[in-house]
C-alpha positions in Angstrom: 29.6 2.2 12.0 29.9 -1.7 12.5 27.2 -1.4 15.6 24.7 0.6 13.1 25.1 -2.4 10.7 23.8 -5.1 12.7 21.6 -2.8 14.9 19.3 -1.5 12.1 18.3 -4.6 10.3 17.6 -5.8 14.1 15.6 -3.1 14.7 13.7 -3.4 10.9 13.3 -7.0 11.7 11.6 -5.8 15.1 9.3 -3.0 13.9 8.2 -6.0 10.9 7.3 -8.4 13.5 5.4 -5.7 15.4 3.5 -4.8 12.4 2.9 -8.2 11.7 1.2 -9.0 14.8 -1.0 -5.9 15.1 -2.4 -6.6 11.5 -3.2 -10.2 12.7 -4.8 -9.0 16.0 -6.6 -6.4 13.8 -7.7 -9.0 11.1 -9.6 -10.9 14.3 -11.7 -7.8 15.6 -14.7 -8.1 13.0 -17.8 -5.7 14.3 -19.8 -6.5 11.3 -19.9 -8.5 8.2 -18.5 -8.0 5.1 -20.8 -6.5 2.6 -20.9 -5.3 -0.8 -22.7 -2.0 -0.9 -24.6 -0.5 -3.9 -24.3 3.3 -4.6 -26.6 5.0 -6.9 -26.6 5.2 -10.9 -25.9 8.5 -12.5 -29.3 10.3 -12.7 -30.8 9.7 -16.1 -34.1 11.5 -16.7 -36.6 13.1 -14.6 -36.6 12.7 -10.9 -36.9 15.0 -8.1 -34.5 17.7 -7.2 -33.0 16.5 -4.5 -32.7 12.3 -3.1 -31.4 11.2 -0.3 -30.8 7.8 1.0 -28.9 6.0 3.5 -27.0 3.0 1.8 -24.8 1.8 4.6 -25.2 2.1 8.7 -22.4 0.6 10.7 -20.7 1.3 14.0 -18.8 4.2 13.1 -19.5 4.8 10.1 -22.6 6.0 7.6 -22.8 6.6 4.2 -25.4 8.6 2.1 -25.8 8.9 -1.4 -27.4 12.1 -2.4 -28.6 13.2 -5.8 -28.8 16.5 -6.7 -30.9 17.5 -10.1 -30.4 20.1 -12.8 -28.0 22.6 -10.3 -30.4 21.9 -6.6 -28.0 23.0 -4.1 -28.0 21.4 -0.8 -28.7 23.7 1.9 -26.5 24.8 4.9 -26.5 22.0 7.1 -24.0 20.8 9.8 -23.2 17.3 11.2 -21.9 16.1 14.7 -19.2 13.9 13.5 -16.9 14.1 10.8 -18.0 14.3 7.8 -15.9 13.4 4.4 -18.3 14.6 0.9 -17.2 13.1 -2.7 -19.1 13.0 -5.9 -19.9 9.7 -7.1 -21.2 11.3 -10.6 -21.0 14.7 -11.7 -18.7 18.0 -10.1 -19.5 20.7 -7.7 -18.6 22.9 -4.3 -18.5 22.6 -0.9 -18.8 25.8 0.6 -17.8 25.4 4.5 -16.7 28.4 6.4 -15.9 30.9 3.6 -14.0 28.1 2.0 -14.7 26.5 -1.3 -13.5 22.9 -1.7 -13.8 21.2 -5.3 -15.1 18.1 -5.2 -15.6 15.3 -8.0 -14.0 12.2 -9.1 -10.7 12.9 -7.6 -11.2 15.2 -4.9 -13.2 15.2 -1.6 -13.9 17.3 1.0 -13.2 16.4 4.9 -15.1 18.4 7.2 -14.8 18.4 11.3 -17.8 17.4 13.3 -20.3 20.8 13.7 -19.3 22.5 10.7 -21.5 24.7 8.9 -21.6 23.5 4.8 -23.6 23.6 2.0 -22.7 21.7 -1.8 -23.6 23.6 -5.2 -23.5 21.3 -8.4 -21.8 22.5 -11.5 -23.9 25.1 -13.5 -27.3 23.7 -14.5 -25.7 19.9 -13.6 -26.4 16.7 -12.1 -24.6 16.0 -8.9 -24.7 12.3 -6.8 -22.5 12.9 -3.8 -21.5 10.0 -1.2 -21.1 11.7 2.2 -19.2 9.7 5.0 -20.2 10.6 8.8 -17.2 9.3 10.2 -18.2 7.9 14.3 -21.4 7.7 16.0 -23.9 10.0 15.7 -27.0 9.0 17.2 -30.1 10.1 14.7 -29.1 12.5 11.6 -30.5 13.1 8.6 -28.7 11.6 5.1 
């Protein structure tokens, strides 16, 4: 009992320090930049059905705003990388492999790379989605 109260604040101490230095080391690995990125408005007025856009390319990692007019669904698609879908503005459903994921201000959906989805806005809504491809992926559409 006397061992196990010296041992574990040694051990605490350790994993601390450890911690410590692999946040540091991490801190010093920059790829890129630090940016501020813009996503889109919520749609007011006319526009077309569907817009897509690529607001952020990095190693790693994409992002692409989609808006989605008056109910437009967005068609079965897949990706080759991971792929995590949240609505910036509105609600809707991801349907992926007989599932259907709710996804709006706090709820996402994560998908694995090659998966088969498509996204329905609410009823007769507006939808602006922000879809994350998670690694490298080579040339894909937004």
């Amino acid at each position: 009992m006397t061992l196990t109260r010296f041992v574990l604040p040694l051990l605490f101490a350790g994993v601390l320090a450890s911690c410590a230095t692999t946040a540091s080391h991490h801190a010093t690995v920059a790829t890129f930049p630090a940016r501020q990125v813009e996503f889109p408005a919520p749609p007011t007025g006319a526009g077309a059905p569907k817009d897509a856009r690529v607001v952020l390319t990095t190693p790693g990692l994409k992002l692409a705003a989609i808006t989605l007019r008056n109910g437009t669904t967005l068609p079965t698609h897949s990706a080759p990388v991971t792929v995590m879908i949240q609505a910036l503005h509105g609600t809707g459903v991801v349907h992926a492999n007989g599932v259907e994921l709710a996804i709006d201000s706090t709820h996402a959906a994560l998908l694995p790379p090659g998966l088969s989805h498509s996204v329905d806005p609410a009823t007769g809504t507006d939808l602006v989605l922000l879809v994350h491809h998670l690694g490298d992926e080579g040339e894909h559409h937004p």
